[in-house]
N, C-alpha and C positions, 0 to 999 in steps of 0.2 A: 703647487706654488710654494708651498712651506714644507719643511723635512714631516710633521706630523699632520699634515692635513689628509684627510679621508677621501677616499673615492665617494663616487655615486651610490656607486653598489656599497659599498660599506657604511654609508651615513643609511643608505634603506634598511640595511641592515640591525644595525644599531636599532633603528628608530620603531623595528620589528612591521613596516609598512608590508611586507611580505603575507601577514597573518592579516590584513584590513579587510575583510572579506565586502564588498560591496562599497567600497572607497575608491573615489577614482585618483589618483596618487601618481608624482612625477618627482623624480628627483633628478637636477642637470648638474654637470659638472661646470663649476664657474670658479676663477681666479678669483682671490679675494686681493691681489697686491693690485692686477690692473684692470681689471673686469670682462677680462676676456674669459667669453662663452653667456656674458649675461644677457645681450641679444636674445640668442638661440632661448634660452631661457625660461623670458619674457614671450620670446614666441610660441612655446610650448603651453608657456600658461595659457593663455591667452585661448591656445586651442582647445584646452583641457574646461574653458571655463565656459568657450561655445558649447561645446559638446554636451556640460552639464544641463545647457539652460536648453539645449535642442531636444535633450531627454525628454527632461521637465515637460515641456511643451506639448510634444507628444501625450503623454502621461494623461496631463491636462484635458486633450482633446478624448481621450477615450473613457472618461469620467462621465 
C-alpha cells in the first residue's frame, strides 16, 4: 500500500523468524492505509493461538 512497505515474507525476513526453531510464528500481509487483509489476519491468529493451547493441553494430559 506504500512505495516502501515490506512484504510478508520480507518483514519474516527481517525479523529472522525463519531461524525460531520451536516458535509457532505467522506473518499476514495487511494494508495499513485501509485494513484490508486484517480479517484474514486476525483469523489466522486466532487459529495459531487454538493450536497452541490444544498443544498445551495435550502436553498437560500426558504429564
Amino acid at each position: 500500500d506504500q512505495v516502501a512497505a515490506r512484504t510478508a515474507q520480507g518483514v519474516a525476513l527481517s525479523l529472522g523468524l525463519g531461524e525460531a526453531g520451536g516458535v509457532v510464528w505467522a506473518v499476514a500481509p495487511v494494508c495499513a492505509l485501509t485494513g484490508e487483509g486484517l480479517d484474514t489476519a486476525m483469523a489466522s491468529l486466532r487459529t495459531l493461538i487454538d493450536k497452541v493451547r490444544q498443544d498445551a493441553r495435550r502436553r498437560d494430559r500426558w504429564r
